[in-house]
Backbone atoms as SQL, in Angstrom:
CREATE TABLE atoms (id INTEGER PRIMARY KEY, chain TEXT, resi INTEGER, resn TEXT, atom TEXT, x REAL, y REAL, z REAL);
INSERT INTO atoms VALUES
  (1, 'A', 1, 'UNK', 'N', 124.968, 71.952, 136.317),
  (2, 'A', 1, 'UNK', 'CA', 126.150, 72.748, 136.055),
  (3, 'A', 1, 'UNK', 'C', 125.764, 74.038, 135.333),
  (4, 'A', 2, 'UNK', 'N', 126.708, 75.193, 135.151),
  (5, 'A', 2, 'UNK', 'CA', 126.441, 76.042, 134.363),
  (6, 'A', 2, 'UNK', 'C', 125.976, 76.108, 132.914),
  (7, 'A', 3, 'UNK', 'N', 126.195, 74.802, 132.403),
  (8, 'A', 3, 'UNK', 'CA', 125.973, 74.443, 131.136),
  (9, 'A', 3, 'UNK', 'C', 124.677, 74.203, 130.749),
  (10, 'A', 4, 'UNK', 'N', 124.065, 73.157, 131.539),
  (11, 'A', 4, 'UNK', 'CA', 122.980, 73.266, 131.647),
  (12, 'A', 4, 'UNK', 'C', 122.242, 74.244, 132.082),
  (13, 'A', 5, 'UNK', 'N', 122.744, 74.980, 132.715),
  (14, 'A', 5, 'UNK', 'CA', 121.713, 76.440, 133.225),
  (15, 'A', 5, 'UNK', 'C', 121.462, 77.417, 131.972),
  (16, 'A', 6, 'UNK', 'N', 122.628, 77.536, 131.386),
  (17, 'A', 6, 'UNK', 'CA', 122.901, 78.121, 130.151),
  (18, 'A', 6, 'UNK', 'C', 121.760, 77.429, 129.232),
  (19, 'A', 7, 'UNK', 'N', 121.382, 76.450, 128.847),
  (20, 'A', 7, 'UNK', 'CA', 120.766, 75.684, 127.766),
  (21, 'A', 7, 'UNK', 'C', 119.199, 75.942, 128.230),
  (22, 'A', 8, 'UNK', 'N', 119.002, 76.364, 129.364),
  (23, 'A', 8, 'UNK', 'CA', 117.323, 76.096, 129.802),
  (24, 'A', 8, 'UNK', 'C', 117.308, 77.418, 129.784),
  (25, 'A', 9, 'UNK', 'N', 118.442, 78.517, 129.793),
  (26, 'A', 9, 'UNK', 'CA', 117.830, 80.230, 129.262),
  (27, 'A', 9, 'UNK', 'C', 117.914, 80.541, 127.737),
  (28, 'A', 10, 'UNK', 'N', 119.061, 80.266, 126.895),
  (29, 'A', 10, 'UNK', 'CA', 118.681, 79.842, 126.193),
  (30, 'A', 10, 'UNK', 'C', 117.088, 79.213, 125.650),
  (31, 'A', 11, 'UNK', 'N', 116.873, 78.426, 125.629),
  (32, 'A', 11, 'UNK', 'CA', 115.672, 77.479, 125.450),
  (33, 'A', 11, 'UNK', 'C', 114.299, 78.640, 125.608),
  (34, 'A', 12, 'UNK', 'N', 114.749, 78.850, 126.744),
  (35, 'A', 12, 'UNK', 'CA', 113.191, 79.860, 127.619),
  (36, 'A', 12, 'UNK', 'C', 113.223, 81.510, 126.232),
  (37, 'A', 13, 'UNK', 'N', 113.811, 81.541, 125.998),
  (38, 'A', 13, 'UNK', 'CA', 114.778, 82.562, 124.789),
  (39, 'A', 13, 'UNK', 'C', 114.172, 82.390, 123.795),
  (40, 'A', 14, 'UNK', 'N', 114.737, 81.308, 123.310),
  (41, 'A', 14, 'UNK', 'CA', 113.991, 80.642, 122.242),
  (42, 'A', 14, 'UNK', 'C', 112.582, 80.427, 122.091),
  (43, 'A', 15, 'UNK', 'N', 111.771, 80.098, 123.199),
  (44, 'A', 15, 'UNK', 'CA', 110.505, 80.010, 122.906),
  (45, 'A', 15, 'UNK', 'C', 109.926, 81.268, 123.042),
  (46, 'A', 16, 'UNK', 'N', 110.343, 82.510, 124.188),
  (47, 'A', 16, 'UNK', 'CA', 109.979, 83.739, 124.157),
  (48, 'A', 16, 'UNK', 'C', 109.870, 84.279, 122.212),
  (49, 'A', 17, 'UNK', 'N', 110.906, 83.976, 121.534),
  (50, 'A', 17, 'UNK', 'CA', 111.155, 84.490, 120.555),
  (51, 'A', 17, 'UNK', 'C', 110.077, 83.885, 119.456),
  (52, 'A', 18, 'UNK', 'N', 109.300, 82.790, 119.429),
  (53, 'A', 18, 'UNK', 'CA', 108.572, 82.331, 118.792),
  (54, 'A', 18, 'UNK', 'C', 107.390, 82.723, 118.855),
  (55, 'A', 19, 'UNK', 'N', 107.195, 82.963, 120.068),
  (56, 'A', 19, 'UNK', 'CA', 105.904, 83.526, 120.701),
  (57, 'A', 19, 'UNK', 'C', 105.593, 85.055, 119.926),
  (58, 'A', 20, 'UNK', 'N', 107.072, 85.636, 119.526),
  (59, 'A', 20, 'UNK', 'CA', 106.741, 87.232, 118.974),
  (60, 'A', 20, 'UNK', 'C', 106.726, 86.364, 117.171),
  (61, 'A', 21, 'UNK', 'N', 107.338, 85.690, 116.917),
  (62, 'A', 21, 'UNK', 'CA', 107.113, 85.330, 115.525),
  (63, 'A', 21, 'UNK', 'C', 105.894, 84.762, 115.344),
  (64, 'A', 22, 'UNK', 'N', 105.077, 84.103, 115.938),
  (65, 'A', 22, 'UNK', 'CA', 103.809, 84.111, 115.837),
  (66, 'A', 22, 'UNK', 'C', 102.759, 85.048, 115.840),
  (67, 'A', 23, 'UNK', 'N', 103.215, 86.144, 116.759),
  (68, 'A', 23, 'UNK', 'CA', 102.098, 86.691, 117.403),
  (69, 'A', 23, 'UNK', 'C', 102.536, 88.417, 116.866),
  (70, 'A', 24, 'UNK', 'N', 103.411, 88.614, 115.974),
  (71, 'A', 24, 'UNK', 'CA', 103.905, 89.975, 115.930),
  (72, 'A', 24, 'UNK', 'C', 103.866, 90.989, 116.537),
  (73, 'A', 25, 'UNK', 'N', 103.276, 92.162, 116.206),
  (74, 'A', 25, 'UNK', 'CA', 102.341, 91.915, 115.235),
  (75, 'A', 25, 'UNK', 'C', 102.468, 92.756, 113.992),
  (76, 'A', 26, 'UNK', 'N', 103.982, 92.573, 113.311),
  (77, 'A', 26, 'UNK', 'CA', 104.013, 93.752, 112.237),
  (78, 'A', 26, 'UNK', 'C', 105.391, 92.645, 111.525),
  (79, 'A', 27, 'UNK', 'N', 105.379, 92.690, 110.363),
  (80, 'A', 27, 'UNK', 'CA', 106.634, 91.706, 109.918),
  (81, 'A', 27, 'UNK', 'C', 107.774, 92.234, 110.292),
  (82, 'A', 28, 'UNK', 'N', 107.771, 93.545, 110.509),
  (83, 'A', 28, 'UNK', 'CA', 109.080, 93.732, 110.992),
  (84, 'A', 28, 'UNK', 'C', 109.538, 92.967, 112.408),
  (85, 'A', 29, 'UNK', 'N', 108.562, 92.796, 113.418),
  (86, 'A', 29, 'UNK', 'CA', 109.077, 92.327, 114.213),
  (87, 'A', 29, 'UNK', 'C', 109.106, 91.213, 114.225),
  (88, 'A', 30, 'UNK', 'N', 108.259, 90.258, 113.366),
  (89, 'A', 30, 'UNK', 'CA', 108.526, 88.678, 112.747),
  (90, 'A', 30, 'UNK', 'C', 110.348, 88.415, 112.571),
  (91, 'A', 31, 'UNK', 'N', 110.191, 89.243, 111.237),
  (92, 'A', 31, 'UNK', 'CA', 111.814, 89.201, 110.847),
  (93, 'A', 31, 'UNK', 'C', 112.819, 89.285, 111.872),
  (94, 'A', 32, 'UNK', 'N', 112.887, 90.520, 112.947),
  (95, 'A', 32, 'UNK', 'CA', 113.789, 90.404, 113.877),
  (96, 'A', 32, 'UNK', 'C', 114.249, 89.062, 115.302),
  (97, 'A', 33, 'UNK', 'N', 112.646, 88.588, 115.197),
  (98, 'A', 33, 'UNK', 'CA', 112.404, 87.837, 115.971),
  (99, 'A', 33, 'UNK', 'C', 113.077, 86.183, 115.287),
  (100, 'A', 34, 'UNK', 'N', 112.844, 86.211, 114.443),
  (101, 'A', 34, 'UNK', 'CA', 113.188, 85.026, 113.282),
  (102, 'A', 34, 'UNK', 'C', 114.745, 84.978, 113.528),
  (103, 'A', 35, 'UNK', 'N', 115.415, 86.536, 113.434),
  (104, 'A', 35, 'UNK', 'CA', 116.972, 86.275, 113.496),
  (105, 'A', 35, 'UNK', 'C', 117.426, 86.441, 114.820),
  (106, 'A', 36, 'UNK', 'N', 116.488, 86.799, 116.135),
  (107, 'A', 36, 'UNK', 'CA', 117.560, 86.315, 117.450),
  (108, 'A', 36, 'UNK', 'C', 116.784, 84.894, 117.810),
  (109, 'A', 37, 'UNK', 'N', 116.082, 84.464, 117.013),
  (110, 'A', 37, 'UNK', 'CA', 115.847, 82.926, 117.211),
  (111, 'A', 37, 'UNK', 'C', 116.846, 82.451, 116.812),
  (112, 'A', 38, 'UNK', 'N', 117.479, 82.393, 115.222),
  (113, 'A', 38, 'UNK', 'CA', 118.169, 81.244, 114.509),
  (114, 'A', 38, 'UNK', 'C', 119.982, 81.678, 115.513),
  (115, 'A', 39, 'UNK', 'N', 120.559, 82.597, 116.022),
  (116, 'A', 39, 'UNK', 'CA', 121.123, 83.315, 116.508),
  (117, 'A', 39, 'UNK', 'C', 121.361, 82.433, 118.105),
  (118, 'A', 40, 'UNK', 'N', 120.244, 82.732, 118.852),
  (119, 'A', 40, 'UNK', 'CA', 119.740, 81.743, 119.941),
  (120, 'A', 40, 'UNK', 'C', 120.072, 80.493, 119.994),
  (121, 'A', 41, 'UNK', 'N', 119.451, 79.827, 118.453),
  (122, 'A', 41, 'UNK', 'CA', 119.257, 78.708, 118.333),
  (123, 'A', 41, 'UNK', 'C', 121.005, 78.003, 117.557),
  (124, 'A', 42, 'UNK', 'N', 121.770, 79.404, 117.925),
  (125, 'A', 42, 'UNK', 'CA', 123.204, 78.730, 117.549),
  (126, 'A', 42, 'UNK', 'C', 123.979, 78.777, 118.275),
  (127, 'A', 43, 'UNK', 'N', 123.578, 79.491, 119.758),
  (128, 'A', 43, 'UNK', 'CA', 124.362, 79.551, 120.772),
  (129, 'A', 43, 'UNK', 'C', 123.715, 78.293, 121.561),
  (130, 'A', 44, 'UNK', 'N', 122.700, 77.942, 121.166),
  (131, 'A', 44, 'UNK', 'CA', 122.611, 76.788, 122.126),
  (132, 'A', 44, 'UNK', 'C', 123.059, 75.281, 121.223),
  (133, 'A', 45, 'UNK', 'N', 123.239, 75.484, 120.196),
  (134, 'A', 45, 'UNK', 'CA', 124.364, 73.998, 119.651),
  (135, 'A', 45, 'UNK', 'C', 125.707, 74.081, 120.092),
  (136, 'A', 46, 'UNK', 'N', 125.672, 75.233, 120.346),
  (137, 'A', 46, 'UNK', 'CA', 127.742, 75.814, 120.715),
  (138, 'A', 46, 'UNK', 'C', 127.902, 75.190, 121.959),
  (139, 'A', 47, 'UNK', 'N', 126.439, 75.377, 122.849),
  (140, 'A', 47, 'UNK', 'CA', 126.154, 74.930, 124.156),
  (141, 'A', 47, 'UNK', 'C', 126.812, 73.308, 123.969),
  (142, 'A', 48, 'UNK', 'N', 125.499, 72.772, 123.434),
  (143, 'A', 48, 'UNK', 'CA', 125.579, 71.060, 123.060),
  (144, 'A', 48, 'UNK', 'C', 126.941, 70.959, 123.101),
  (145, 'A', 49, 'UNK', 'N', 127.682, 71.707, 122.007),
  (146, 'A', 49, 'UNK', 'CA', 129.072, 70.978, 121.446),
  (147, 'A', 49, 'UNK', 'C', 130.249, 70.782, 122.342),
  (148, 'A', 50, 'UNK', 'N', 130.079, 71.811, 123.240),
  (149, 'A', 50, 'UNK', 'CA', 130.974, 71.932, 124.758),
  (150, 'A', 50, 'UNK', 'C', 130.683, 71.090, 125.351),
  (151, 'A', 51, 'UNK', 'N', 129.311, 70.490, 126.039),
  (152, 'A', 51, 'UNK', 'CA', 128.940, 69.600, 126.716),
  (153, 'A', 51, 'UNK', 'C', 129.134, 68.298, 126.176),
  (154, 'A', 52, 'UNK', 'N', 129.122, 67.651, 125.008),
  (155, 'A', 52, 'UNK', 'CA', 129.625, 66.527, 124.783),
  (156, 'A', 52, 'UNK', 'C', 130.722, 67.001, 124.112),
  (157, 'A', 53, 'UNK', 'N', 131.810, 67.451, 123.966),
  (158, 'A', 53, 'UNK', 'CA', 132.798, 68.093, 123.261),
  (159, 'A', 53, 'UNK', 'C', 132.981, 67.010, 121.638),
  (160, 'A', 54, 'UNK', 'N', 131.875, 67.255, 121.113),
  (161, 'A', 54, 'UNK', 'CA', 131.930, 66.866, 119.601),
  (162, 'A', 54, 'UNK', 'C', 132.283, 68.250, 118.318),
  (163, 'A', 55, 'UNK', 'N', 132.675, 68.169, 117.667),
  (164, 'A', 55, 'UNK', 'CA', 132.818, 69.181, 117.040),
  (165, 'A', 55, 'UNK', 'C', 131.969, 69.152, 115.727),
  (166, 'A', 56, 'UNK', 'N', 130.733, 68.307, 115.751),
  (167, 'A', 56, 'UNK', 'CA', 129.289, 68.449, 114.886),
  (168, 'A', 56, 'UNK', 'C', 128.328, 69.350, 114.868),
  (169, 'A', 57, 'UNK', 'N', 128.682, 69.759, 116.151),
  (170, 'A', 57, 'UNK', 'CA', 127.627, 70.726, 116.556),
  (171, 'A', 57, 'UNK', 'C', 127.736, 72.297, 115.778),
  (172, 'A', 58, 'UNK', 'N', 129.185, 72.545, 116.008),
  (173, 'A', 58, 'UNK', 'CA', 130.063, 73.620, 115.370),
  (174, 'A', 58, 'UNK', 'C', 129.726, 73.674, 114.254),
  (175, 'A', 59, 'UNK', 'N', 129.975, 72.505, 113.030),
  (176, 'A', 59, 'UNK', 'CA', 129.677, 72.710, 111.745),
  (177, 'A', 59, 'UNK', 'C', 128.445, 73.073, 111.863),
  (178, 'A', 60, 'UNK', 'N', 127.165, 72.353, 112.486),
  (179, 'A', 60, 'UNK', 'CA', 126.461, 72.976, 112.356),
  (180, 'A', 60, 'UNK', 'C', 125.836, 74.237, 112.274),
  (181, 'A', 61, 'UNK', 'N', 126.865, 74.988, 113.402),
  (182, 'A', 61, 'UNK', 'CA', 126.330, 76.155, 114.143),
  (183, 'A', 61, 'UNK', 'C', 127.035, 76.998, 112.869),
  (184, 'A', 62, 'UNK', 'N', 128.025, 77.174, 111.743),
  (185, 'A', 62, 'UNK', 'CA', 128.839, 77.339, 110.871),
  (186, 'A', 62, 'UNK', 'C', 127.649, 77.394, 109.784),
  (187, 'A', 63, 'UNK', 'N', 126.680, 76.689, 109.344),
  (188, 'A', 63, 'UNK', 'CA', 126.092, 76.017, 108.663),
  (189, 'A', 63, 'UNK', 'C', 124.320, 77.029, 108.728),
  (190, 'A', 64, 'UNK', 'N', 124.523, 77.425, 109.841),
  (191, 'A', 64, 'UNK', 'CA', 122.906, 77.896, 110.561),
  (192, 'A', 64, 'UNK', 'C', 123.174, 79.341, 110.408),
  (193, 'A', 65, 'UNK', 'N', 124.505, 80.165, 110.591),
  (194, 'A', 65, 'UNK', 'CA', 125.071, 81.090, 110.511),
  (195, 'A', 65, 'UNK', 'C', 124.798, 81.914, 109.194),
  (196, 'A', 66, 'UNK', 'N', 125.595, 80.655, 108.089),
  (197, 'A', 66, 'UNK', 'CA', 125.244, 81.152, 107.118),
  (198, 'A', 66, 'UNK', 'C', 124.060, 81.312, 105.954),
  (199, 'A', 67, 'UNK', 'N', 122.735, 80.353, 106.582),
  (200, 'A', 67, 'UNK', 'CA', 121.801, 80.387, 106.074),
  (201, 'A', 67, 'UNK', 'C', 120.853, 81.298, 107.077),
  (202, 'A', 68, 'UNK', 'N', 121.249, 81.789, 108.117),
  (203, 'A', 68, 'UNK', 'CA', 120.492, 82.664, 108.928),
  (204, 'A', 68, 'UNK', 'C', 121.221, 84.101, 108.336),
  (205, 'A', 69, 'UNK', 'N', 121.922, 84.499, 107.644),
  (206, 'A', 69, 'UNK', 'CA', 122.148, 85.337, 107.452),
  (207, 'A', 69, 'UNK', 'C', 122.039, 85.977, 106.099),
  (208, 'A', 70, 'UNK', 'N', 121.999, 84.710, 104.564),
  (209, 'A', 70, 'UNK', 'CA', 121.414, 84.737, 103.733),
  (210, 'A', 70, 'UNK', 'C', 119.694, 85.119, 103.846),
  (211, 'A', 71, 'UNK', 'N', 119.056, 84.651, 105.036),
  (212, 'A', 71, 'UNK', 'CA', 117.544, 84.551, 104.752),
  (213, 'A', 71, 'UNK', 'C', 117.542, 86.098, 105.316),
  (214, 'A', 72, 'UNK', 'N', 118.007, 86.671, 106.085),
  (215, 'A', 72, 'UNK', 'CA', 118.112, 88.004, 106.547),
  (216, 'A', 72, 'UNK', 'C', 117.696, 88.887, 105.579),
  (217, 'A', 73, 'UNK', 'N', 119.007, 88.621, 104.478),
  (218, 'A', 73, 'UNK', 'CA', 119.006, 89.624, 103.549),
  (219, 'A', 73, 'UNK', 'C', 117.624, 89.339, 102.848),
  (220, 'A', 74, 'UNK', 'N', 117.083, 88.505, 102.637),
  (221, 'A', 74, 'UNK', 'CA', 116.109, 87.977, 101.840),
  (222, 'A', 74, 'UNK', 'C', 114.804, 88.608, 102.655),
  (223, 'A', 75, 'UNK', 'N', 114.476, 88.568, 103.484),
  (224, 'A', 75, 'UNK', 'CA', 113.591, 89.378, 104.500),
  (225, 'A', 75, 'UNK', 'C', 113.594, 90.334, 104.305),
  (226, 'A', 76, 'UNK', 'N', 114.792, 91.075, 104.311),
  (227, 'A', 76, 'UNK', 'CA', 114.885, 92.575, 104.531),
  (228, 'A', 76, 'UNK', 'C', 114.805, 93.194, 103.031),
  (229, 'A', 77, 'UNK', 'N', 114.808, 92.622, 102.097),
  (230, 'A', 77, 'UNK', 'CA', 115.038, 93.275, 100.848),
  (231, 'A', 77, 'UNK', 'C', 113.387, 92.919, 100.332),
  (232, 'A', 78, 'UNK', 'N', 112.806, 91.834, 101.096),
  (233, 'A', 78, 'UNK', 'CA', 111.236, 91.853, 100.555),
  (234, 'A', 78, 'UNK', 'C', 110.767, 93.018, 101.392),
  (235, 'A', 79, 'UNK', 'N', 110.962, 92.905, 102.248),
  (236, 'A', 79, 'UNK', 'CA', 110.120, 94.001, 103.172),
  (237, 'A', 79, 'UNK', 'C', 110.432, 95.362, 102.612),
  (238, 'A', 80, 'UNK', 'N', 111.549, 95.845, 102.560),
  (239, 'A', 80, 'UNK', 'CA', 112.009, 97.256, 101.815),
  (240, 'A', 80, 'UNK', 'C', 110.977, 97.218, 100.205),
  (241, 'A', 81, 'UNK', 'N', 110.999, 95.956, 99.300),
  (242, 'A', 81, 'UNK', 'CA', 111.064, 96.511, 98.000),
  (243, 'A', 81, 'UNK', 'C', 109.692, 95.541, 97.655),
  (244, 'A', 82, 'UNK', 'N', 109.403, 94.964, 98.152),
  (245, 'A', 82, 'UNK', 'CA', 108.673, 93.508, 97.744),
  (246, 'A', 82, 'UNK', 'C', 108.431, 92.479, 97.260),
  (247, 'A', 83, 'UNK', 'N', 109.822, 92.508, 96.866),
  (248, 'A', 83, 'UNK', 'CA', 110.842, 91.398, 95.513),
  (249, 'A', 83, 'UNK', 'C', 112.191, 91.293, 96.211),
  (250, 'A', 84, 'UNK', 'N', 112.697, 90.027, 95.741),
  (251, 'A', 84, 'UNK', 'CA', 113.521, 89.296, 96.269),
  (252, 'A', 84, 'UNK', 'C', 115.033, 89.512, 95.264),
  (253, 'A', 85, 'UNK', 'N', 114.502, 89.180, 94.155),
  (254, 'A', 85, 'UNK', 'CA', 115.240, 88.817, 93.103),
  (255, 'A', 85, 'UNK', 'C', 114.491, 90.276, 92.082),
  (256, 'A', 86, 'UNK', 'N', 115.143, 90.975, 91.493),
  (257, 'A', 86, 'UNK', 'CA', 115.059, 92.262, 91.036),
  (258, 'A', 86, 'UNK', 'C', 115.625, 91.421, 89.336);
C-alpha cells in the first residue's frame, strides 16, 4: 500500500541522513543532518501510528519533537559560541 511505500522512503531517508552524520564532513553538516534525521524519524512513527491506528506513536512523535528541537538549540549555540550554558 502507500503506507508502506511511504515507510521504505522514509527509511532509505533516514539512512541517507546517517551516512552524512557520520561522514560530514564539517559539524555543520552533522548538526543539520542530525535534525532531518530526528524530523524523518518522526514522520515515520506518524507513518506507524496510521497504519496500526494507535495513538502511541503520536505521543511519541510529540515527545521526539520536543527533544529534537531542544538539542537543536543546544548544537547551534555550541557551534556559534562553544558553550552551552553561558
Amino acid at each position: 500500500t502507500s503506507i508502506t511505500l511511504a515507510q521504505l522512503m522514509l527509511a532509505l531517508a533516514m539512512a541517507l541522513y546517517l551516512l552524512r552524520m557520520l561522514r560530514g564532513p564539517r559539524a555543520q553538516d552533522r548538526v543539520v543532518a542530525l535534525d532531518a534525521f530526528y524530523v524523518t524519524g518522526m514522520l515515520l512513527l506518524i507513518t506507524l501510528g496510521v497504519r496500526t491506528d494507535s495513538t502511541l506513536y503520536f505521543e511519541a512523535t510529540l515527545i521526539i519533537a520536543l527533544l529534537g528541537f531542544a538539542s537543536s538549540v543546544a548544537l547551534g549555540k555550541f557551534l556559534m559560541r562553544g558553550e552551552v550554558i553561558e
